[in-house]
C-alpha positions in Angstrom: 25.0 -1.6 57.0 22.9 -5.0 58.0 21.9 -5.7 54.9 25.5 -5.6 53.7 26.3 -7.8 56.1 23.5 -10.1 55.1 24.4 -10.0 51.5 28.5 -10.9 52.7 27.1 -13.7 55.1 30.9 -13.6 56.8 32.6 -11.2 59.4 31.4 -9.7 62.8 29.4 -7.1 62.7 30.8 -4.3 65.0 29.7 -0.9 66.2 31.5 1.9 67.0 30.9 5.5 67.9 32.0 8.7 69.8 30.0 10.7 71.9 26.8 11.2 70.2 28.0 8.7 68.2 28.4 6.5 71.3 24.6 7.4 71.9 23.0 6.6 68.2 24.6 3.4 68.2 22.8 2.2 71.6 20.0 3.3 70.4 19.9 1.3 67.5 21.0 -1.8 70.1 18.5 -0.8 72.3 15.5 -0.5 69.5 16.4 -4.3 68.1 16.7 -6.1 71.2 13.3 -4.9 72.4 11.9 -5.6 68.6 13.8 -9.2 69.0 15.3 -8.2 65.7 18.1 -9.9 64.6 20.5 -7.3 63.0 22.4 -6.6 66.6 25.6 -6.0 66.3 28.4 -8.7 67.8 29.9 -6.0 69.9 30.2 -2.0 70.5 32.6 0.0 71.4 31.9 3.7 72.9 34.6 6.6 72.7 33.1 9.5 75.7 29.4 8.1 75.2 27.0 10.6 75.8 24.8 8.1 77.9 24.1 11.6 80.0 24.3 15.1 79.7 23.7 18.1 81.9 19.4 18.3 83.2 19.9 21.9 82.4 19.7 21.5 78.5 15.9 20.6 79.0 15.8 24.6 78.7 17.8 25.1 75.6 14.4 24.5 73.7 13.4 28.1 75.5 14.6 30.3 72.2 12.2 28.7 70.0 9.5 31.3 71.4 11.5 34.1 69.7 14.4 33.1 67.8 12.1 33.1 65.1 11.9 37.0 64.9 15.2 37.6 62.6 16.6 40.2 64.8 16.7 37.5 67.6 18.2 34.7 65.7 21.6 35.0 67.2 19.2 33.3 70.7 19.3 29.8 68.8 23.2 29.7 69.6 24.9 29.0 73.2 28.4 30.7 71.6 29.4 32.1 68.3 33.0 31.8 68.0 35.4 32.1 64.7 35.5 28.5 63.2 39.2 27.8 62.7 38.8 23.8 63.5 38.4 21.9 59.9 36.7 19.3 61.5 34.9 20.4 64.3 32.3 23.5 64.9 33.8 26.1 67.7 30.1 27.7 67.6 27.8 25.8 69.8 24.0 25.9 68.6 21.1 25.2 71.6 19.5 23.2 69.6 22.0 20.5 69.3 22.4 19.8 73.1 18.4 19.7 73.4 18.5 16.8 71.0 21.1 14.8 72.5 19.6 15.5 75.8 16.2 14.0 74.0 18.5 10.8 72.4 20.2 10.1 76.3 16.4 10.4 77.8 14.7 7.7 75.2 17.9 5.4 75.4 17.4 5.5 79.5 13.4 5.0 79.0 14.3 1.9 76.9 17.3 0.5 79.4 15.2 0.7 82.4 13.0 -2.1 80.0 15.8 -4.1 79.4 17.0 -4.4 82.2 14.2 -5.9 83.9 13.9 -9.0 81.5 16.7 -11.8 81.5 15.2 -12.4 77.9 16.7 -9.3 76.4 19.6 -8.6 78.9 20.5 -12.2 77.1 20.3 -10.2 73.6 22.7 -7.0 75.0 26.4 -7.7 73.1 29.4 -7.4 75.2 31.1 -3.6 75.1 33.8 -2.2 75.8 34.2 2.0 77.0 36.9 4.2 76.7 36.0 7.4 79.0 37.4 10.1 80.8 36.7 10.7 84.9 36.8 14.3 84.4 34.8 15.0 81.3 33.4 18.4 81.0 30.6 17.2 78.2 29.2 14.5 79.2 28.1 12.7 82.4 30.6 9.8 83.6 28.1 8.5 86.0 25.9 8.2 83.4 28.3 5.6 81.9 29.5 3.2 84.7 25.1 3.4 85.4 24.1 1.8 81.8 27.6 -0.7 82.3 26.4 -1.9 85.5 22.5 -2.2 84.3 22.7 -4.1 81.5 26.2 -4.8 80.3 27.6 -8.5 79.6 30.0 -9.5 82.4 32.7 -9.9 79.6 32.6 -6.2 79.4 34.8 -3.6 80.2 35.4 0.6 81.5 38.2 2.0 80.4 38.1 5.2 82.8 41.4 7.5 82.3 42.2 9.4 85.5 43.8 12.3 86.1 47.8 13.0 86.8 48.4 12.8 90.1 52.0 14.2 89.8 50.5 17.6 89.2 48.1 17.3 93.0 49.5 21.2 93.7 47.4 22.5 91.1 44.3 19.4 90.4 41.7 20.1 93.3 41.1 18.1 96.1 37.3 16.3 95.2 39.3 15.5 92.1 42.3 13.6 94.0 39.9 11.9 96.5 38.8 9.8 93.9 38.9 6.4 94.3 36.8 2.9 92.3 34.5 2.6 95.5 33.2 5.9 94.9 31.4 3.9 91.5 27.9 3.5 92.8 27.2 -0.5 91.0 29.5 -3.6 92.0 29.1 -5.2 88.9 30.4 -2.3 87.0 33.4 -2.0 89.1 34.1 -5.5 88.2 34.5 -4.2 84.9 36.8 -1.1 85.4 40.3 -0.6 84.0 41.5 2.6 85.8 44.5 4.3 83.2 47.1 5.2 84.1 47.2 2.3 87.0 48.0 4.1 90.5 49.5 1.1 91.7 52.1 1.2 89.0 53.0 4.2 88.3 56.7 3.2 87.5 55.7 1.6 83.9 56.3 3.1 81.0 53.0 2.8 80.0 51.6 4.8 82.9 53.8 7.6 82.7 51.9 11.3 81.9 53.4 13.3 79.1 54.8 16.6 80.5 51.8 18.9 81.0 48.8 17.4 80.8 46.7 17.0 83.4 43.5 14.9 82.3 42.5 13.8 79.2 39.5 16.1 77.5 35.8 14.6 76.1 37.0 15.6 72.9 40.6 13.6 72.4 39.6 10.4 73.1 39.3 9.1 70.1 42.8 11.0 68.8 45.7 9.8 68.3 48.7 11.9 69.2 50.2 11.6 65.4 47.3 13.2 64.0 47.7 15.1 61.6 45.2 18.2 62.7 44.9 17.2 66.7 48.2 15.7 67.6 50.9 17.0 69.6 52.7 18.6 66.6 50.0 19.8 64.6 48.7 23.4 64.4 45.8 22.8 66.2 46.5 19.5 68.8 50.2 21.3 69.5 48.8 24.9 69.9 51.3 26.5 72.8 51.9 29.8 71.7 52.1 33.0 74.4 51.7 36.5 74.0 49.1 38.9 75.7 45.0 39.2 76.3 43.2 41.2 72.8 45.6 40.2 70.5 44.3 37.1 68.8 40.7 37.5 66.8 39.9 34.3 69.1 39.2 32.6 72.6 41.5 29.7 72.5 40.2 27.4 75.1 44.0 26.8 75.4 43.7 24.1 78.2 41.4 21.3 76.3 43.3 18.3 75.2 43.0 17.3 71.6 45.1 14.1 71.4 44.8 11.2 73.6 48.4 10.3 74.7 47.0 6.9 75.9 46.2 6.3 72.4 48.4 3.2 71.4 47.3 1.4 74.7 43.4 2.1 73.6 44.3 0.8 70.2 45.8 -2.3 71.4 42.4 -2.8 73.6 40.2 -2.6 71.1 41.6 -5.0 68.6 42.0 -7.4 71.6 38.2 -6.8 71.7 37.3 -7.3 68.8 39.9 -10.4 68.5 38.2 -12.4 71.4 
């Protein structure tokens, strides 16, 4: 990718990624301001980073010791499930969150570097984050941590809240919620909450019917896609019937579409317009 860059000599170089995604492409930042390499990229954006995961993958590497043995390979996978997803795996192998874990680890060893020399905190390019408070994958904390360490001030957290029209059934840690619960004042200089609290009569702020919080996974989705959005097969999936029919556990309440998904759009191109 630098190289074509170098070889067009025009444009912004920009870097995107989702999740693990998210987590490559600070690594590559990471690795070129500490080799005062030139090839950074202008600016990054981050859909659901996974800047942290759960300690307890450490012990996915455990099935190594026998998963060898062919009648215990099944022990290299968390879950088998039927893949129906065209795009995504349903079946969840151990060694996949081990090496994530591993990526988030390095990427924090070479933060806690950075972030104690002006010279490459100077080198860091602005960012801007588009993640849910309620994520089930990966860490938030782990997010509005790396913001407030070594983001530019010209940064910003996008953090999407839950609907607080449906309190009855959202628990009560959930609702209690608030910005000051951020551990970092710099990164809560940075934080745009969606959908804004303290307007909840726009338009722009209203929840669809339904939803509740917005899923790791849908982020990046808009709600016209074609396999994840509100009418497809997949994205629109609202069908009843009864327990042991289907040949599949439908995680039924997982978003796949982000309704917020204009807004986001509109934010990143003002991003990458500035």
């Amino acid at each position: 990718v630098t190289k074509k860059i170098e070889e067009e000599g025009k444009g912004a170089f920009i870097m995107g990624g989702f999740s693990t995604g998210g987590a490559l492409i600070m690594h590559y930042t990471l690795q070129r301001v500490l080799e005062n390499n030139d090839s950074l990229p202008d600016k990054l954006l981050f859909f659901s980073p996974a800047f942290g995961i759960t300690p307890l993958a450490e012990l996915t590497s455990w099935h190594k010791m026998i998963s060898w043995i062919p009648f215990f390979y099944k022990f290299k996978w968390q879950d088998i499930k039927l893949e129906y997803d065209p795009f995504r795996y349903n079946s969840w192998p151990f060694n996949a969150g081990y090496q994530i874990y591993s990526l988030a680890n390095i990427n924090w060893e070479l933060i806690n570097k950075i972030e104690k020399e002006d010279k490459y905190l100077k080198k860091i390019p602005s960012m801007i984050a588009f993640q849910s408070r309620v994520d089930a994958t990966v860490i938030p904390e782990k997010v509005y941590e790396l913001f407030d360490k070594i983001a530019p001030n010209n940064s910003k957290l996008v953090l999407f809240d839950v609907n607080r029209q449906l309190k009855p059934i959202i628990s009560e840690k959930t609702l209690n919620w608030n910005i000051e619960s951020i551990s970092g004042s710099r990164v809560r200089q940075m934080v745009d909450i969606i959908p804004d609290i303290t307007s909840e009569d726009s338009l722009e702020n209203r929840w669809p019917e339904s939803i509740y919080a917005i899923s790791h996974v849908c982020v990046p989705i808009s709600q016209d896609d074609a396999f994840y959005g509100k009418n497809s097969i997949i994205g629109g999936f609202n069908i009843k019937g009864e327990n042991g029919v289907l040949e599949t556990d439908l995680n039924m309440g997982r978003l796949k579409y982000n309704p917020y998904f204009p807004f986001m759009k509109r934010e990143v191109l003002k991003f990458i317009e500035k």
